[in-house]
N, CA, C and O atoms as a GROMACS GRO file, in nm:
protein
  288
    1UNK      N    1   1.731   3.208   5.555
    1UNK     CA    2   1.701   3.073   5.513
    1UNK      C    3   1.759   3.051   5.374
    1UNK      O    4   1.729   3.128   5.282
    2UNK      N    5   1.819   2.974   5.360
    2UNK     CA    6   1.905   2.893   5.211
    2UNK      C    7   1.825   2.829   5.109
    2UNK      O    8   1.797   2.710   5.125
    3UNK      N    9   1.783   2.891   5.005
    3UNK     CA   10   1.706   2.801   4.938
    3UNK      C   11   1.828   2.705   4.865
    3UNK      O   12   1.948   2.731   4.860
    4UNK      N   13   1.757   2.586   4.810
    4UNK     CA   14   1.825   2.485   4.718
    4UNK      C   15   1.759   2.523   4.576
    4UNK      O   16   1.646   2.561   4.546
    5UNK      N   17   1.895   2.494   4.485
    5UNK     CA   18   1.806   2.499   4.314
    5UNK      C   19   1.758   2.323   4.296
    5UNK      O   20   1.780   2.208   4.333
    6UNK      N   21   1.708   2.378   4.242
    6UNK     CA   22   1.679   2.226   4.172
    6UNK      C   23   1.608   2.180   4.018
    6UNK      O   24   1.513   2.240   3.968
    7UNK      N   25   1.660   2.092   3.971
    7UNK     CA   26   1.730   2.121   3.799
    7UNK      C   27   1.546   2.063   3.741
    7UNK      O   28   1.482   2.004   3.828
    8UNK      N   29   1.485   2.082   3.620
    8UNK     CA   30   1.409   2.021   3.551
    8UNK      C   31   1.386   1.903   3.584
    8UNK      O   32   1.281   1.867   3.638
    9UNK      N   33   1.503   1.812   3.550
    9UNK     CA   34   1.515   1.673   3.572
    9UNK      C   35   1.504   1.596   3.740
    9UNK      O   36   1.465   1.481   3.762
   10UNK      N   37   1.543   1.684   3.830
   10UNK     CA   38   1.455   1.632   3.940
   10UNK      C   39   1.340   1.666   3.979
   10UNK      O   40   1.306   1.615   4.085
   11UNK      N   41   1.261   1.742   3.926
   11UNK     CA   42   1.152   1.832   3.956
   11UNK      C   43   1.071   1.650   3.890
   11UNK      O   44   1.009   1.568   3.957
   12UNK      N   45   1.109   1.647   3.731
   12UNK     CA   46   1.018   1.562   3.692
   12UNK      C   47   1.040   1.431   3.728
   12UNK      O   48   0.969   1.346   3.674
   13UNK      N   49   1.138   1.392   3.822
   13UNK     CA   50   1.124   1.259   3.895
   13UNK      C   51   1.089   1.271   4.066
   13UNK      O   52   1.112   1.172   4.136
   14UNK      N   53   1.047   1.367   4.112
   14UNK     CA   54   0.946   1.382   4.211
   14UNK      C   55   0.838   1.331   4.169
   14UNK      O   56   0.796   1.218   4.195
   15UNK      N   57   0.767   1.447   4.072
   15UNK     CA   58   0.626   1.404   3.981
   15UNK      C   59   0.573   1.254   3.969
   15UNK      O   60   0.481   1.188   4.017
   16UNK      N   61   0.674   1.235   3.885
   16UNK     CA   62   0.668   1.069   3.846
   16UNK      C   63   0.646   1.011   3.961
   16UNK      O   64   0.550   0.934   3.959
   17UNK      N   65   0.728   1.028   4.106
   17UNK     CA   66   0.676   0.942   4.231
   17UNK      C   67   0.533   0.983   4.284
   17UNK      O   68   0.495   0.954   4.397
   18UNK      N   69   0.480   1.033   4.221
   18UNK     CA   70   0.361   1.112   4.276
   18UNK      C   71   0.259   1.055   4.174
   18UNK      O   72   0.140   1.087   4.175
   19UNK      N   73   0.300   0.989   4.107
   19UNK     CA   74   0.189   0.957   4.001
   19UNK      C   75   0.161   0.999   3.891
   19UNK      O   76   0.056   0.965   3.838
   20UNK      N   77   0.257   1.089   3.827
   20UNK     CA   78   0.229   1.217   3.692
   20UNK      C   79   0.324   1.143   3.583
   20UNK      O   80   0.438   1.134   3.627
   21UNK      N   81   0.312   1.100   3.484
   21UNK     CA   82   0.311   1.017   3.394
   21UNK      C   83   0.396   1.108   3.284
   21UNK      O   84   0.313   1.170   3.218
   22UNK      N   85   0.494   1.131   3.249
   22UNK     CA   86   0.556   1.160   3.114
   22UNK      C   87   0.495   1.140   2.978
   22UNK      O   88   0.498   1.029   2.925
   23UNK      N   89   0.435   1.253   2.914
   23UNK     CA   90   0.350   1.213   2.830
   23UNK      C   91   0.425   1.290   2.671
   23UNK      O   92   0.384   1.282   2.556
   24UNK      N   93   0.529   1.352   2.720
   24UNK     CA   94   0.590   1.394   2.569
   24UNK      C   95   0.745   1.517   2.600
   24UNK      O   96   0.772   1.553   2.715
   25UNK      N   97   0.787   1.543   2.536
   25UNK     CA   98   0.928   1.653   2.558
   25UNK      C   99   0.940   1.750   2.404
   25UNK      O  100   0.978   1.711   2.294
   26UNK      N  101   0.890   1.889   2.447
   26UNK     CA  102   0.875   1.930   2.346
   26UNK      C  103   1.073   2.062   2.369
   26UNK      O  104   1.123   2.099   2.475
   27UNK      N  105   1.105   2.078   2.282
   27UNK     CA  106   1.183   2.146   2.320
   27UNK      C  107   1.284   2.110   2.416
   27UNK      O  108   1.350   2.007   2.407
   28UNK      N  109   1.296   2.201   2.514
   28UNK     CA  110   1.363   2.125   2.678
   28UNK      C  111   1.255   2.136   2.758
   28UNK      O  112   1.277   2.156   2.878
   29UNK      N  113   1.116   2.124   2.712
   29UNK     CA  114   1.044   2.143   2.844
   29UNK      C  115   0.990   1.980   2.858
   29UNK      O  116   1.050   1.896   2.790
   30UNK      N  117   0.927   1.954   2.906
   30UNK     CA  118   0.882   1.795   2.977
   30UNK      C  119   0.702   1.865   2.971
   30UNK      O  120   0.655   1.978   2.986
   31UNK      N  121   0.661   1.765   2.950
   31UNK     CA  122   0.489   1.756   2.926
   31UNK      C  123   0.476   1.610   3.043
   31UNK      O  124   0.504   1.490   3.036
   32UNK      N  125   0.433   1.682   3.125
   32UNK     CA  126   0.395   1.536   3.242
   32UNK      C  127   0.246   1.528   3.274
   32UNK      O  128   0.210   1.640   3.310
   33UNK      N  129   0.138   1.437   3.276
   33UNK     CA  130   0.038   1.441   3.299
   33UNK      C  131  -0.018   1.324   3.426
   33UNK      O  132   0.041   1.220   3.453
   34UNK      N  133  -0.090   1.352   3.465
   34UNK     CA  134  -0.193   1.305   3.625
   34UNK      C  135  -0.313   1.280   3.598
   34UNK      O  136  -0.372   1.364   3.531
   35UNK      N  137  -0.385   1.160   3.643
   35UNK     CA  138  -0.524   1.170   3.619
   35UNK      C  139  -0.585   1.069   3.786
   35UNK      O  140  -0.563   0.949   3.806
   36UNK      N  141  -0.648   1.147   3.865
   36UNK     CA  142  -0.663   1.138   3.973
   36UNK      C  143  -0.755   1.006   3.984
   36UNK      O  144  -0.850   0.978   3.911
   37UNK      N  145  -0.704   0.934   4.091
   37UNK     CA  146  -0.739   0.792   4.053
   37UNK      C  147  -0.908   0.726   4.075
   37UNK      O  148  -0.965   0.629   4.025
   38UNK      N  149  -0.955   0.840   4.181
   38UNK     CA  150  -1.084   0.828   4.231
   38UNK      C  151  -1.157   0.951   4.153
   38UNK      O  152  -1.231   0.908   4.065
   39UNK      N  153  -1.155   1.042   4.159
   39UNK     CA  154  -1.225   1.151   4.081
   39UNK      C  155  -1.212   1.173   3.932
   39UNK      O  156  -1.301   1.241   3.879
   40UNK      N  157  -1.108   1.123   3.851
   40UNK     CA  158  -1.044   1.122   3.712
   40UNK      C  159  -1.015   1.258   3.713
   40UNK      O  160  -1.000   1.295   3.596
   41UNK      N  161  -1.002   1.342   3.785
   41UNK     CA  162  -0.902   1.469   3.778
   41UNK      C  163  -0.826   1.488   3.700
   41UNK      O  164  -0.718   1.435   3.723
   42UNK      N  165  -0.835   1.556   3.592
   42UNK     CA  166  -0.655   1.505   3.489
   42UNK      C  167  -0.572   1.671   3.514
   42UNK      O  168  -0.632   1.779   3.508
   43UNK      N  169  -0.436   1.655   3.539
   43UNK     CA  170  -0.375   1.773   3.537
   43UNK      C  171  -0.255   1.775   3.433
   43UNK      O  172  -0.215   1.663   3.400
   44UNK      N  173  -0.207   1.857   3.390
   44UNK     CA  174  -0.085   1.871   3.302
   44UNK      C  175   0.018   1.980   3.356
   44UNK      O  176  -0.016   2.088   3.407
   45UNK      N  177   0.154   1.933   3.335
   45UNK     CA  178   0.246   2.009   3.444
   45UNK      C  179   0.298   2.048   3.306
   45UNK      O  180   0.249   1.992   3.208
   46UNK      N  181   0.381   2.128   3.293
   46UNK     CA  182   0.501   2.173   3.198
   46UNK      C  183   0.610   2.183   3.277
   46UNK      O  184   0.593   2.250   3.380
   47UNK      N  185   0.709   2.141   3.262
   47UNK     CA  186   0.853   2.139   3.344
   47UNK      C  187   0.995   2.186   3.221
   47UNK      O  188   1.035   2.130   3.119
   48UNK      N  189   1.035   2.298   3.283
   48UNK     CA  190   1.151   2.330   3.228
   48UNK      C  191   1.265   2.247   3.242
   48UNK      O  192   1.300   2.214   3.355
   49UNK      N  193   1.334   2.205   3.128
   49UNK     CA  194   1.463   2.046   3.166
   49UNK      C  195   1.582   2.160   3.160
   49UNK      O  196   1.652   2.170   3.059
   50UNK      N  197   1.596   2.233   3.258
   50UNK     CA  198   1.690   2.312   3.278
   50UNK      C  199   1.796   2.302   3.427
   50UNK      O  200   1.753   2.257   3.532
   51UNK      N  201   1.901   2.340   3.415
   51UNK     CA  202   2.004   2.295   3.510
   51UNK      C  203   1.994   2.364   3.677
   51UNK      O  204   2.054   2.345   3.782
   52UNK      N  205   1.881   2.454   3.628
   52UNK     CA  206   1.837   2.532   3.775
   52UNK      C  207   1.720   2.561   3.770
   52UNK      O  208   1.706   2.658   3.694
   53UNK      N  209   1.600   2.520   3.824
   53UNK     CA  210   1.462   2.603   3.786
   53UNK      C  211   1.418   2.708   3.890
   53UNK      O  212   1.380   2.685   4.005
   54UNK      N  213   1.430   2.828   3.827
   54UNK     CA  214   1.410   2.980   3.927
   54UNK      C  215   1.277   2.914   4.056
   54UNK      O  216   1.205   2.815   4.042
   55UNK      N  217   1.284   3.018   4.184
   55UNK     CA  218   1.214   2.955   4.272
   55UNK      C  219   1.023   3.031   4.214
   55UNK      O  220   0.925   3.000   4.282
   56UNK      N  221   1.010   3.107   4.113
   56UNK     CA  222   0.856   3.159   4.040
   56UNK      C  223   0.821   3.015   3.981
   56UNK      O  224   0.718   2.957   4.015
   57UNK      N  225   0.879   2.982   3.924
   57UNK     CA  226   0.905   2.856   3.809
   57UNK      C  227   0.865   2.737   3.854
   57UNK      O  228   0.823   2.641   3.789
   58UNK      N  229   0.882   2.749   3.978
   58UNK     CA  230   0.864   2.616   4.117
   58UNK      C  231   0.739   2.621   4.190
   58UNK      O  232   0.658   2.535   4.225
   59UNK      N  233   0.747   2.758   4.204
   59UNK     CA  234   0.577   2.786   4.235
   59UNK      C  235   0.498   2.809   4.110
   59UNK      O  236   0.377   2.826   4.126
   60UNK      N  237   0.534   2.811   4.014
   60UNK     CA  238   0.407   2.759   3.904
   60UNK      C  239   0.360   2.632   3.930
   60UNK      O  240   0.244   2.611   3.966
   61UNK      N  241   0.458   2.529   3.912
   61UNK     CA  242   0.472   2.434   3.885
   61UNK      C  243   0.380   2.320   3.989
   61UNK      O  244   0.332   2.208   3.972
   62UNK      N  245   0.386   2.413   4.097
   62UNK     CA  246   0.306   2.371   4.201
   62UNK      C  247   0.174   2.410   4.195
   62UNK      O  248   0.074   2.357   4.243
   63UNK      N  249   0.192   2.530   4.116
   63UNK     CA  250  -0.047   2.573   4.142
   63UNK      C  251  -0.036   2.450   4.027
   63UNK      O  252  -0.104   2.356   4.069
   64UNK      N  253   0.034   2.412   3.880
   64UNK     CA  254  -0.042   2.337   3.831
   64UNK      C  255  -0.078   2.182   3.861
   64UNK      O  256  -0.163   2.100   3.825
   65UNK      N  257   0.042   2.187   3.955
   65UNK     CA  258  -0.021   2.042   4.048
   65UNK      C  259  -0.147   2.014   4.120
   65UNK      O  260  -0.202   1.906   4.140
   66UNK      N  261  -0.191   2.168   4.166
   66UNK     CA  262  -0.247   2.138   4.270
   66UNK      C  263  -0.244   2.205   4.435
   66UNK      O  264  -0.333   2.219   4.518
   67UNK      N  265  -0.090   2.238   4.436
   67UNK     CA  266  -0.051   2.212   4.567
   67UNK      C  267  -0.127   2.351   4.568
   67UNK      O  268  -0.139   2.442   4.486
   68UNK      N  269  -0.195   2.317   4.762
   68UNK     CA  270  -0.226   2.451   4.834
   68UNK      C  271  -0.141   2.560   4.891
   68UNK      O  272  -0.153   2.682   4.883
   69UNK      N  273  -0.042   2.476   4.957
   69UNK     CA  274   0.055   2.537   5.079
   69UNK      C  275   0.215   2.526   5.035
   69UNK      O  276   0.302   2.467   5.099
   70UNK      N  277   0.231   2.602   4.899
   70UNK     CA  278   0.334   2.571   4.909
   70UNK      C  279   0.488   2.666   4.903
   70UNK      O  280   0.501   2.743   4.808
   71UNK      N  281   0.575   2.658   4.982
   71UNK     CA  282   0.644   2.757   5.024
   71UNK      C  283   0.797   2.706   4.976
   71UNK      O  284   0.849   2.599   5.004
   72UNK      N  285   0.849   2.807   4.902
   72UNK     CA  286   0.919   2.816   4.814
   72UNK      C  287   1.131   2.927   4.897
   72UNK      O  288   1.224   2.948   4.820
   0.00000   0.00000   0.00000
């Protein structure tokens, strides 16, 4: 099976369609934040603005979303 890379910068315009709000850019990383609309859940992502983000990096990125099932 073929994985795809995929860069910082699309990672954090998934997010954004998902509802996670750009809240600052420290360095090259992206500070994106969520606050769940019925429960006020608030989450904070960190996203590397890098030209490939390793597939560990992707599955972080996902426990701090949230995600249960996610396969990399």
């Amino acid at each position: 099976m073929a994985s795809r890379d995929f860069s910082g910068e699309e990672i954090v315009n998934v997010l954004q369609k998902f509802g996670y709000r750009h809240d600052r850019t420290r360095g090259d990383h992206a500070i994106l934040k969520y606050t769940h609309p019925e429960t006020g859940e608030k989450r904070t992502v960190t996203v590397p603005l890098h030209d490939r983000v390793r597939i560990g990096t992707l599955q972080n990125i996902a426990d701090q979303c949230g995600a249960e099932d996610f396969e990399a």
